[in-house]
C-alpha positions as CSV (number, residue, x, y, z in Angstrom):
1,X,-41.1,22.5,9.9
2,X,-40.1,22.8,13.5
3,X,-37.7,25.4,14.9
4,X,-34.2,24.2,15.4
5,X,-32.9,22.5,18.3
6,X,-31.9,24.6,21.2
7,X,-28.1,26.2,20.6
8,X,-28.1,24.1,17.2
9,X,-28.2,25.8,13.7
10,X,-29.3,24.2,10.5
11,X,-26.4,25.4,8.4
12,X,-24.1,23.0,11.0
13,X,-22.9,19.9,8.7
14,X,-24.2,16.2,8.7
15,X,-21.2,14.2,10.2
16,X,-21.0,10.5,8.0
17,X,-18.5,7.7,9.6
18,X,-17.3,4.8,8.5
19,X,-14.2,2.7,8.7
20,X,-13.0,3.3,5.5
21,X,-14.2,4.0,2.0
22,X,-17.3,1.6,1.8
23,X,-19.7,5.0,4.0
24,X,-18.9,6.8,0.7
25,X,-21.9,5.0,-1.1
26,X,-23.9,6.0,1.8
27,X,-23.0,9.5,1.7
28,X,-24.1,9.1,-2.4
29,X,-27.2,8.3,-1.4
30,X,-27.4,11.4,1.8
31,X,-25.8,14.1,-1.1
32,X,-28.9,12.9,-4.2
33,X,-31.5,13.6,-1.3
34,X,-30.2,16.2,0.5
35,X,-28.5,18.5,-1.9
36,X,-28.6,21.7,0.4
37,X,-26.7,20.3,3.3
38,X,-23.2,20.5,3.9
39,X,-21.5,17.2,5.2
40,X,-18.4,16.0,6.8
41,X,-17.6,12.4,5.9
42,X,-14.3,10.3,8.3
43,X,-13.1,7.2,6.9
44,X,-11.5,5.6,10.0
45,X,-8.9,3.6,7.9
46,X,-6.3,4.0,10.2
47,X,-7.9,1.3,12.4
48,X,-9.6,-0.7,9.6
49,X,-11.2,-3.3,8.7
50,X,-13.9,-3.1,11.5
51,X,-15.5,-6.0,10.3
52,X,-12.8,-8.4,11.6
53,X,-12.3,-6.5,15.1
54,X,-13.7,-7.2,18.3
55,X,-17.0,-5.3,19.3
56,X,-14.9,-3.6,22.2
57,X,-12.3,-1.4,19.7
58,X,-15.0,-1.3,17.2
59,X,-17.2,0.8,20.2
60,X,-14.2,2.4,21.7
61,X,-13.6,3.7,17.9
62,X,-16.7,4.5,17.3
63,X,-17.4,6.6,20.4
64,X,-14.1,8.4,19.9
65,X,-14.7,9.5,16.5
66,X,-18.6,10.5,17.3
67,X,-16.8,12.6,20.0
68,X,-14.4,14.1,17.8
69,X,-17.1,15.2,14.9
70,X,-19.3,16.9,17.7
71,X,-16.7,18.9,19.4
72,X,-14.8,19.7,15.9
73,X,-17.0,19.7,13.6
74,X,-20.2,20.5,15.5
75,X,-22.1,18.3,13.6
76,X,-26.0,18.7,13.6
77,X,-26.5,14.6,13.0
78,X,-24.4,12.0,12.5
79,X,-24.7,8.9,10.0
80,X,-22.9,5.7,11.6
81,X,-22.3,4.4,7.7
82,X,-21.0,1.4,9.1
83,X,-22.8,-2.2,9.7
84,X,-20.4,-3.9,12.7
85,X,-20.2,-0.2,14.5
86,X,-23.5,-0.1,14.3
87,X,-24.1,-3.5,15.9
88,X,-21.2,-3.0,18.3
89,X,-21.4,1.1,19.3
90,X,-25.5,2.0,18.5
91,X,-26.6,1.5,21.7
92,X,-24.1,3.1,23.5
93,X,-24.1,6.4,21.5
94,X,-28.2,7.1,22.0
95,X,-27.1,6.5,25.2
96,X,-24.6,9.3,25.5
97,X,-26.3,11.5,22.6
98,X,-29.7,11.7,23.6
99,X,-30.7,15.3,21.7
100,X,-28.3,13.9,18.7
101,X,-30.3,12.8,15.6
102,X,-28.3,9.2,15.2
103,X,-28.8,7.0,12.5
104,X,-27.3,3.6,12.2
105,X,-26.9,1.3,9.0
106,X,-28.4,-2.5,9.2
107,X,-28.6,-5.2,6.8
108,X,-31.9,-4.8,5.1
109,X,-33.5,-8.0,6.0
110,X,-37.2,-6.7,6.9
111,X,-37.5,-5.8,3.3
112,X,-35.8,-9.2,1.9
113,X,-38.0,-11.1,3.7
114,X,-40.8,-9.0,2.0
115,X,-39.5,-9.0,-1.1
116,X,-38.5,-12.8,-1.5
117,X,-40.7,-15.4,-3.9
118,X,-38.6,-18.0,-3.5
119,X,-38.7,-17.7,0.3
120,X,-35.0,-17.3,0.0
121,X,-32.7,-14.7,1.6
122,X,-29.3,-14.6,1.3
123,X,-26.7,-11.9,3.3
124,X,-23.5,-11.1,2.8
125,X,-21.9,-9.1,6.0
126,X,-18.7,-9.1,8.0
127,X,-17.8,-11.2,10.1
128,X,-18.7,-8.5,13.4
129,X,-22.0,-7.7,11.8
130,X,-23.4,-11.4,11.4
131,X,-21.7,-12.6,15.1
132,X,-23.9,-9.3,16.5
133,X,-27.0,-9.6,18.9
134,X,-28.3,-6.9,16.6
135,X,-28.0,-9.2,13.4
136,X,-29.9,-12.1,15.3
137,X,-32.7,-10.0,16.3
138,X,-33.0,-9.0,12.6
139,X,-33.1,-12.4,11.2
140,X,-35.5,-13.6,14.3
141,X,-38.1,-11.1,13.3
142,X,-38.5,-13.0,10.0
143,X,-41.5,-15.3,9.4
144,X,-40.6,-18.8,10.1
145,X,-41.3,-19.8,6.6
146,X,-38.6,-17.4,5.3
147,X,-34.8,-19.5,5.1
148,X,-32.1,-17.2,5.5
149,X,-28.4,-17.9,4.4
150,X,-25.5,-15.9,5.9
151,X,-21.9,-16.1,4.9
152,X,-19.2,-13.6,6.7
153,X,-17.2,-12.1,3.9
154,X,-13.9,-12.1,5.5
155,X,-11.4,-9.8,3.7
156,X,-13.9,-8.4,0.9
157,X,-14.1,-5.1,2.4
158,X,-10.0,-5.0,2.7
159,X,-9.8,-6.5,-1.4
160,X,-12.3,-3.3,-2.2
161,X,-10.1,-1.0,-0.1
162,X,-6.7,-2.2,-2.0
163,X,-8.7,-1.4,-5.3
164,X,-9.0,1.8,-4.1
165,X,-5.1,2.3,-2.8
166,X,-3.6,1.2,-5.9
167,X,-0.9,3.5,-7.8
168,X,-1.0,1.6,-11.3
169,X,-2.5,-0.2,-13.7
170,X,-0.8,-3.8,-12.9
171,X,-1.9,-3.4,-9.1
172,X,-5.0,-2.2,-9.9
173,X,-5.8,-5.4,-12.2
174,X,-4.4,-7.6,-9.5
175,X,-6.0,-6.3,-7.0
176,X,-9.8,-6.4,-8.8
177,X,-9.3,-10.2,-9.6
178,X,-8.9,-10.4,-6.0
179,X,-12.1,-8.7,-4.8
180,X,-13.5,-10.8,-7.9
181,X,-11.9,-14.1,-6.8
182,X,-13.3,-13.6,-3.2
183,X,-16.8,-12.4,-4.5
184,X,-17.3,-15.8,-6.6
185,X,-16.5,-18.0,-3.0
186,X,-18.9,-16.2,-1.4
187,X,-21.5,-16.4,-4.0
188,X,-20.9,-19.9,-4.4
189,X,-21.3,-20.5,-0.4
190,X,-24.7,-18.6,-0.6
191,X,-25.9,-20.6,-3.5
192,X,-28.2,-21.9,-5.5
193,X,-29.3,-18.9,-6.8
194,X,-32.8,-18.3,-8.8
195,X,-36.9,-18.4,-8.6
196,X,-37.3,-21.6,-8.1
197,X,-38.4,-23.1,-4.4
198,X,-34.6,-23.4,-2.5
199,X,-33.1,-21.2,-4.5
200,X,-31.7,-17.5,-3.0
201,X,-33.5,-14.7,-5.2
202,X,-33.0,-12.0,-3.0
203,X,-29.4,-11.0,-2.0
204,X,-28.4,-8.3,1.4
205,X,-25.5,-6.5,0.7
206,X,-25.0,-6.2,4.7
207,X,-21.7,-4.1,4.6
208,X,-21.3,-0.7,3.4
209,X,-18.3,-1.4,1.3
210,X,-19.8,-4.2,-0.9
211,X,-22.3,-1.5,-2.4
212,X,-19.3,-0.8,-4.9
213,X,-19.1,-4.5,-6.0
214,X,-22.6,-4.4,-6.9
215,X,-22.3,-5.0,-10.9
216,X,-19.8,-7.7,-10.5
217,X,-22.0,-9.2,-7.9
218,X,-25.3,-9.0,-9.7
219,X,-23.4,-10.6,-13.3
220,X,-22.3,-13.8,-10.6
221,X,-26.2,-14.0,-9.4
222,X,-27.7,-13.5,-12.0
223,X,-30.3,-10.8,-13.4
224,X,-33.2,-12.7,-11.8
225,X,-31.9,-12.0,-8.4
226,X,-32.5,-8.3,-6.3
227,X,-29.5,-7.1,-4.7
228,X,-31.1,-4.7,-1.4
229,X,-28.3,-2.2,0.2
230,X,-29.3,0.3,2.9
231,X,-27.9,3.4,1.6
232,X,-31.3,5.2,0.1
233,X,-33.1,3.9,3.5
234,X,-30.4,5.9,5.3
235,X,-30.9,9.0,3.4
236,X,-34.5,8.7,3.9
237,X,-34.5,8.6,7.8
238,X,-32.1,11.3,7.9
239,X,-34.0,13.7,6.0
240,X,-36.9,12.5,8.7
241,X,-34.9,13.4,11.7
242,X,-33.4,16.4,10.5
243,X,-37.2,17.9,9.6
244,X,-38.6,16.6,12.8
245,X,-35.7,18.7,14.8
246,X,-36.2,21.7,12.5
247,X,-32.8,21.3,11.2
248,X,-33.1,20.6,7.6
249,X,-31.5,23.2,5.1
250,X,-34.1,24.5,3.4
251,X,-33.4,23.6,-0.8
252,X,-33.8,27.4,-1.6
253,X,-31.2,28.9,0.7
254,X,-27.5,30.1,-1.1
255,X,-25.3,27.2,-2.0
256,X,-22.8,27.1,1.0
257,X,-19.0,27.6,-0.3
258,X,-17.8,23.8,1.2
259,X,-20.4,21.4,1.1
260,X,-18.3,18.7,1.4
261,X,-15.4,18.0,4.1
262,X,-13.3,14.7,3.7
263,X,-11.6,13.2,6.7
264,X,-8.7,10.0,6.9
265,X,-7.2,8.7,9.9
266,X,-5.0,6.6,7.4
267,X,-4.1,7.3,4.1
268,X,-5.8,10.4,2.8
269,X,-4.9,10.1,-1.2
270,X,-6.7,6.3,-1.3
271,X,-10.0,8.3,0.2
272,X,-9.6,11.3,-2.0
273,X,-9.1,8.7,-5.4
274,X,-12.2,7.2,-3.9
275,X,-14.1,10.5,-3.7
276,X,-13.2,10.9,-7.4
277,X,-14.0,7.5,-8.3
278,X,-17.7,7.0,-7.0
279,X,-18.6,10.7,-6.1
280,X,-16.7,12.7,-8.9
281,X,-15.1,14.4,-5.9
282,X,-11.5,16.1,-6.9
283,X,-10.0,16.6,-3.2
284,X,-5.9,15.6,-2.4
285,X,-4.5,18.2,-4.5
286,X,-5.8,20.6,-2.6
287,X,-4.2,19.9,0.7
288,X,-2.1,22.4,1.7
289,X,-0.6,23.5,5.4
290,X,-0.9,21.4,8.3
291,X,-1.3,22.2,12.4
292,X,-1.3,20.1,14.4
293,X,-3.4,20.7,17.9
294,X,-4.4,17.9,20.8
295,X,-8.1,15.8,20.5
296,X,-9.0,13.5,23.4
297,X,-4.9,13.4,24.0
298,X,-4.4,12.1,21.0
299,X,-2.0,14.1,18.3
300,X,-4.5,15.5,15.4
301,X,-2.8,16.5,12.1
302,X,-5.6,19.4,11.0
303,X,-4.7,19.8,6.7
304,X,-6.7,22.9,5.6
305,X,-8.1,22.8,2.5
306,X,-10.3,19.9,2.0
307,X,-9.6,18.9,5.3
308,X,-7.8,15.4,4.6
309,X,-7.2,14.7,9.0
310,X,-5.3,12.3,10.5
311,X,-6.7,11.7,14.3
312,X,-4.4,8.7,16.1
């Protein structure tokens, strides 16, 4: 292993972004292979959905919250767990972060093509991500032979956010046959499904969020069909980075006493019932005092704690 980067120490955290929940199944993936390293995760839900934004605010966000995590947080890398701000904001950040390990979230298409029979590939991605020039170059690096069939999910991200952000039983309900309702359209856009010639047996989940409509997606498919997300990928090529800088925590070094640091620029409790949903993360109860201190000239509300921020 390589010393660490100049003025950089390995026990600094791994920042994770997204713009809202849907980053958490990416940060699942970062926590089962790198269980030493402390992270610090910002849903930027106060300015969601991305996916239905213009790439301008989606790189204005995106380059406002990188700069926030590396001045406040001091993060050591940072995970852009977000399909359309990596299409719209990727670039632009290498640019500005050149010693910054930076890793970006794309739809995994290379490997659908690979993994197709049917010659088949189906994607389902936000509206941003499939308009991108980033998205095109994927799909163009395909062999002629492979078809590929896109369909822009517009308002499946929001439905699995609304999941998240309901209070009782009867909204929750309501709001899962929604995401359920839009789901089946989609899947029936994308369609037929199956083995044979023409038929789609290999579907890209091309949006972070739709990782946590994976069962209801794969029963609507069908077994026969292989749903491919990016999140293991991800915690692959960050584990690579982080060892090639020398900043990997080694496994055998003292547990650190806050491994995990949640940030909202919206509503704190729907990320912190999310945490405890899909990471079996207990967090709002926690939050206790606030300060509040300037970022960027922007008001910051700092909550102690488990760090549940507000940044607008």
């Amino acid at each position: 292993m390589l010393p660490p980067r100049d003025g950089v120490a390995a026990d600094a955290p791994i920042g994770v972004f997204d713009s809202g929940i849907g980053g958490l199944s990416v940060l699942q993936a970062l926590c089962r292979a790198l269980p030493a390293e402390r992270f610090v995760y910002l849903a930027d839900t106060g300015h969601a959905p991305y996916g239905e934004r213009g790439d301008a605010f989606v790189a204005r966000r995106t380059h406002t919250v990188a700069r926030y995590l590396v001045q406040q947080h001091g993060v050591k890398a940072l995970v852009v767990a977000c399909n359309t701000a990596t299409a719209a904001a990727m670039d632009g950040l290498r640019a500005r972060y050149r010693s910054l390990p930076l890793i970006g979230v794309e739809p995994a298409i290379k490997p659908a093509g690979s993994a197709t029979r049917s010659g088949t590939v189906a994607v389902m991605a936000t509206r941003g991500t499939v308009g991108s020039a980033r998205f095109a170059r994927l799909v163009a690096q395909l062999p002629g032979s492979t078809q590929v069939r896109v369909q822009a999910c517009d308002g499946l991200a929001s439905a699995l956010e609304a999941e998240v952000a309901c209070r009782t039983a009867g909204e929750a309900l309501a709001a899962h046959a929604h995401t359920l309702a839009l789901g089946q359209r989609y899947v029936q856009a994308l369609g037929p499904w199956g083995s044979a010639p023409g038929e789609a047996d290999t579907l890209v989940l091309g949006c972070t969020h739709y990782v946590f409509a994976e069962p209801a997606l794969q029963a609507l498919v069908g077994p026969q069909v292989r749903i491919l997300s990016t999140g293991e990928p991800v915690a692959r090529q960050t584990q690579r980075l982080l060892q090639a800088q020398g900043l990997q925590r080694p496994a055998a070094t003292p547990a650190l006493a806050a491994p995990l640091c949640l940030l909202s620029t919206g509503d704190a409790s729907a990320l912190a019932r999310a945490a405890e949903r899909w990471l079996g993360v207990a967090t709002a109860a926690h939050a206790r005092s606030a300060t509040s201190r300037k970022f960027n000239g922007n008001r910051a509300l700092a909550l102690d704690a488990q760090e549940l921020v507000a940044i607008n």
